[in-house]
N, C-alpha and C positions, 0 to 999 in steps of 0.2 A: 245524839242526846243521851239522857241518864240509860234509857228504857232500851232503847236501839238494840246492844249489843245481845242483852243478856234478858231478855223479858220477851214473852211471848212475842209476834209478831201484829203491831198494834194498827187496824187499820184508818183508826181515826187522823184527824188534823187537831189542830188546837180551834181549827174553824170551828172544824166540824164539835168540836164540845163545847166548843162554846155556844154556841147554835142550841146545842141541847141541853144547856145548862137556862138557856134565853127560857127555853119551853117549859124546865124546871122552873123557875122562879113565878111566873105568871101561876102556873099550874100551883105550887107550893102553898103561895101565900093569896090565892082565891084573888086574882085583880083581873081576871074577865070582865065583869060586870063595871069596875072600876075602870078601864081603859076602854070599852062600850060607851058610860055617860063623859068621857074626855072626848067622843069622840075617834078613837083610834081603833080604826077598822081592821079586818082581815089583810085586804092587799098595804097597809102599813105595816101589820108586824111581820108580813114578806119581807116589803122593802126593809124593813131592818135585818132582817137575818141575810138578804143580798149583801146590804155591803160587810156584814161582817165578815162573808163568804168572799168578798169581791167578784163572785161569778156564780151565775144564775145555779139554783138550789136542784136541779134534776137535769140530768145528761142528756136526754131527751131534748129539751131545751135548747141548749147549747148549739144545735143544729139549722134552728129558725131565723130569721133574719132580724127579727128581736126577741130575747133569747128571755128576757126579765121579764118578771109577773108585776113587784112591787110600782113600778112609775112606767110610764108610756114612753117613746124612742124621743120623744123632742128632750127630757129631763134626762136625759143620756149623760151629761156632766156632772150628774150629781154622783154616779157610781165610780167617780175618781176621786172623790174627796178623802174617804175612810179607808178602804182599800184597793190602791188604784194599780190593777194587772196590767193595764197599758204599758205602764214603766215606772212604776214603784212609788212618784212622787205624792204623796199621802201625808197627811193630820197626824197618822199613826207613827210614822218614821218621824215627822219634825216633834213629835212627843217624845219619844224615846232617845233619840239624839241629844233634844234639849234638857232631860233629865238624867240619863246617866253621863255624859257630860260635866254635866253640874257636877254632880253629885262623887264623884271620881277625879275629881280637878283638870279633866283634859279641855283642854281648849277646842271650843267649836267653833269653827271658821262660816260657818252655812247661818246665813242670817234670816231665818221664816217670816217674820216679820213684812223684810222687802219682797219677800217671793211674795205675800201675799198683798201685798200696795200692789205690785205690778202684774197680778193674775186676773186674768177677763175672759168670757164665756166668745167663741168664737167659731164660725159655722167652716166645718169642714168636710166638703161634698153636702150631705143631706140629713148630715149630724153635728151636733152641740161638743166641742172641747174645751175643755180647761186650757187656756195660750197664756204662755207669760213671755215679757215684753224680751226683745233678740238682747237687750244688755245683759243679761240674766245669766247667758248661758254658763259662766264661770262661775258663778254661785253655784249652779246645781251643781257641777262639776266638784267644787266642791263639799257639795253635802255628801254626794258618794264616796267622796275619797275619802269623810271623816266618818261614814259610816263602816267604811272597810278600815279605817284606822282606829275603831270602836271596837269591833272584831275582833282584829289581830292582836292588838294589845290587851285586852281584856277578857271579853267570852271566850277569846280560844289562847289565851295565856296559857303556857304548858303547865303551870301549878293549878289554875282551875282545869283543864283539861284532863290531869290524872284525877283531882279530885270525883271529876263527876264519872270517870272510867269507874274507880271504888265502888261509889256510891251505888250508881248502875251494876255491878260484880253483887253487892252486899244485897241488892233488893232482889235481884233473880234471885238468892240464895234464900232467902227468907219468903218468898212469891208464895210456894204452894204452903205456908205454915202458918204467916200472918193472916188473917182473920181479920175483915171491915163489915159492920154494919150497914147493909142496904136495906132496901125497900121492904115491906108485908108482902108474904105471899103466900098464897092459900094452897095448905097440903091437904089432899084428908080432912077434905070439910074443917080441917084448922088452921088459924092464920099465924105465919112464924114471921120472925123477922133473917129473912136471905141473908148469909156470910157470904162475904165475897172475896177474892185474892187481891192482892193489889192491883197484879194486871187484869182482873174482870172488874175493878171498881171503875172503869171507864165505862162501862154498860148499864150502870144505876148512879143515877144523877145523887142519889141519896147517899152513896157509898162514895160518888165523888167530889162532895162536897165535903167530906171527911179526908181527904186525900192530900196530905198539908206537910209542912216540915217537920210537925211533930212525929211522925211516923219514926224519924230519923231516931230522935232523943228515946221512943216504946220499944223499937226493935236492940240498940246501946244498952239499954237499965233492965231486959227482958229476962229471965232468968229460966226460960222456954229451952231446956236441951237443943230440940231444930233449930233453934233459931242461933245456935253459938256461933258456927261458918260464919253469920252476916254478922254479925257481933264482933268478931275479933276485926275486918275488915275495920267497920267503923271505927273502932277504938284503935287501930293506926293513924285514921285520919284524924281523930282528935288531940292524937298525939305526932301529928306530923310527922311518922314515917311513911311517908309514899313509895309509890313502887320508884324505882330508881329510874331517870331521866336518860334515854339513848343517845339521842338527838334527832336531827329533824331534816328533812329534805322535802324538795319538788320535785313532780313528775314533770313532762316534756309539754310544755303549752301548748303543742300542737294535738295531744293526743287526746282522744275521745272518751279511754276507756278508764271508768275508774277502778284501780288498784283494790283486789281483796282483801281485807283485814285478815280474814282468818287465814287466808293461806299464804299472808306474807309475815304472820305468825311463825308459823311451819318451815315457811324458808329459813325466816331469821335463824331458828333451832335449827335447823341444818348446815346453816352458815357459821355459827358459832361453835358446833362439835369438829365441823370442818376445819376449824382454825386450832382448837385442841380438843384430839381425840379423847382428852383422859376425862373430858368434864360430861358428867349426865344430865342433860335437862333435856327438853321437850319443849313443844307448841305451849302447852298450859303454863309457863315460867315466863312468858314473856304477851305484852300487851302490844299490837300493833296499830293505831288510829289514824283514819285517812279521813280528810274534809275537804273541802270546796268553800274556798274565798272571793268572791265573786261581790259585782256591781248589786247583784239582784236581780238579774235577768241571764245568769249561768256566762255562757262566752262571749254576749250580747253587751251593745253600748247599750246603756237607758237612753241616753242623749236622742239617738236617733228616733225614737217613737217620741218624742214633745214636739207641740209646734208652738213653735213663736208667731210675735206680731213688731210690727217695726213703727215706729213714731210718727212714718209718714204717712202707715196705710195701718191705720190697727183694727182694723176688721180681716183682714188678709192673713190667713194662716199658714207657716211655712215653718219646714223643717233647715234644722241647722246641721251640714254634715261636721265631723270631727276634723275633718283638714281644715274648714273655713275657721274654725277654732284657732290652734294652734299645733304646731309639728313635733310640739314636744308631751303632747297630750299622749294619753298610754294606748298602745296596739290590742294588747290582750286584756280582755277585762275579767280573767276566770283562771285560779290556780288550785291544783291540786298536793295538800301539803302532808306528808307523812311524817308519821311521829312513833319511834316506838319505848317504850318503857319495861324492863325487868321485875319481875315479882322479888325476887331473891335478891333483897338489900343489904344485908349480912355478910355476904360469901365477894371477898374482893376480888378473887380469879373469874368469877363466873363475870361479875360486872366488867372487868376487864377484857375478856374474851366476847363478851355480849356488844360492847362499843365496838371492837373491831369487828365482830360478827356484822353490825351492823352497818358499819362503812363498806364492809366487803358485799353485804346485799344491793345496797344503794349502789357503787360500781358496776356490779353485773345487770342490774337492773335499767341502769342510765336515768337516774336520779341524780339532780344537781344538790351536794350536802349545804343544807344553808345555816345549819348550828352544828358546831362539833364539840363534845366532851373533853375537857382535857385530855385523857390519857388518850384519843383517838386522835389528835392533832400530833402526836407523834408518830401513829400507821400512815398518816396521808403523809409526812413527810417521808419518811420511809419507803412509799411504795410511788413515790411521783418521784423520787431521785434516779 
């Protein structure tokens, strides 16, 4: 993500602040009293920060044989609805599917709708599940293939992809200079209002509530000496020179371990002086980015953790293996895709030697190349003859 690379090491989730953003707003805008005469007790504003969390709110917990505070084990189906760790089938994903979808003109094949005609609470061993009816299973099958086809095509498009490398690059650079307004706090018997950095405004709900895209446009117009490094970043990306595009390969499905950026940075530079001595760059000239495209359950089928029910017996909860499906249905459900990009967009020897540098990484490394640059479509011919 933006923060990832280049910002302190952030130990929060999006759960987790959101969680704390829940405790800010009650807190903020004095509605104790007001959610008391609603009725809305302590163990309810648990149970909402559970499912926001999708898993119980203390590690401790986690250990017990019912692990949640908010609702008692029989309501056990209801902590699938919003964010459901089981196997990901959730309100959350058919919301986000069905609106960036729309809204991006891709076609969604996963109809929510019918999942929800045919979803019914159903006792498995000496607990509550969400079962939806065995016709189904190709629809789910489908929702994840269009949520990975949401992914790939979009959030991790290699032009938003450099973008948010930048963006990420330009806010480290700006971290310790920029200044956000958080909370009162008392020095010296006197009350100041706390500045905080951008990566400490996760620590005061007040600081991150202020925490917005404008930052983008204040640190761009900023006329802050410190702050020129993130500045001139930006004003690339406004003007659409990005770092220069390598291309892009996979690791080996079978393997476990994921690939270092930064020190497949460092090879890269070493791969590309190796190829012409005469050229100078370094680790710092070149951006190297490694993700994981996956069902949402990392190497794991979703499929297998749903249980269906069948038309003749639909009280009776069972699972559907992938063979009973079909043969052509996918093996691996988790890939590992590297990308890397050149700072030095100007200099066309370097770009040149960089492409090949970076064919020549992906060979030794046993990375399958699945985009290649122009000019590197003539090394692979070249060195496969």
């Amino acid at each position: 993500d933006i923060w990832g690379r280049y910002l302190p090491f952030l130990p929060e989730t999006h759960e987790d602040l959101s969680i704390k953003m829940f405790d800010h707003l009650i807190e903020s805008n004095h509605l104790k009293a007001e959610l008391s005469d609603q009725e809305i007790t302590e163990p309810d504003l648990t149970f909402i920060k559970e499912l926001i969390m999708g898993c119980p709110l203390s590690d401790k917990l986690k250990l017990d044989p019912w692990p949640y505070e908010g609702r008692p084990v029989e309501k056990m189906f209801l902590y699938q609805i919003v964010a459901n760790k089981e196997n990901g089938i959730d309100v959350d994903k058919f919301d986000y599917l069905a609106r960036d979808c729309y809204h991006l003109g891709i076609q969604n094949s996963f109809d929510y709708k019918r999942f929800l005609k045919f979803a019914r609470v159903c006792d498995v061993g000496n607990r509550k599940h969400i079962c939806v009816r065995d016709k189904e299973v190709w629809n789910l099958y489908n929702m994840f293939y269009t949520r990975y086809g949401l992914y790939r095509r979009t959030c991790h498009h290699r032009v938003v992809n450099v973008i948010e490398i930048m963006i990420g690059e330009a806010f480290g650079k700006a971290d310790k200079y920029f200044k956000i307004k958080g909370s009162k706090v008392k020095v010296d018997s006197e009350v100041k209002v706390e500045l905080l950095t951008i990566s400490g405004a996760v620590n005061d709900m007040v600081a991150y509530t202020k925490l917005t895209d404008a930052i983008f446009l204040q640190i761009l117009y900023s006329s802050d000496p410190n702050l020129s490094a993130a500045k001139e970043i930006l004003e690339k990306i406004v003007h659409r020179k990005f770092y220069s595009y390598l291309g892009e390969a996979t690791s080996n499905p079978t393997s476990k371990q994921t690939p270092d950026k930064i020190k497949l940075s460092g090879e890269l530079a070493t791969a590309v002086k190796r190829g012409d001595p005469n050229l100078r760059c370094t680790e710092e000239d070149f951006v190297v980015d490694v993700f994981v495209l996956d069902y949402g359950m990392k190497e794991k089928n979703p499929i297998d953790k749903v249980y269906f029910y069948s038309k003749n017996n639909p009280r009776e909860a069972f699972n559907i293996r992938r063979e009973e499906v079909s043969y052509l249905l996918l093996v691996n459900f988790s890939e590992q895709i590297i990308r890397a990009y050149c700072k030095k967009t100007d200099d066309d020897n370097m770009l040149k030697a960089a492409k090949n540098g970076f064919m020549q990484l992906c060979q030794d490394k046993g990375f399958s190349i699945r985009q290649v640059c122009a000019s590197s479509k003539f090394w692979l011919h070249k060195n496969q003859v």
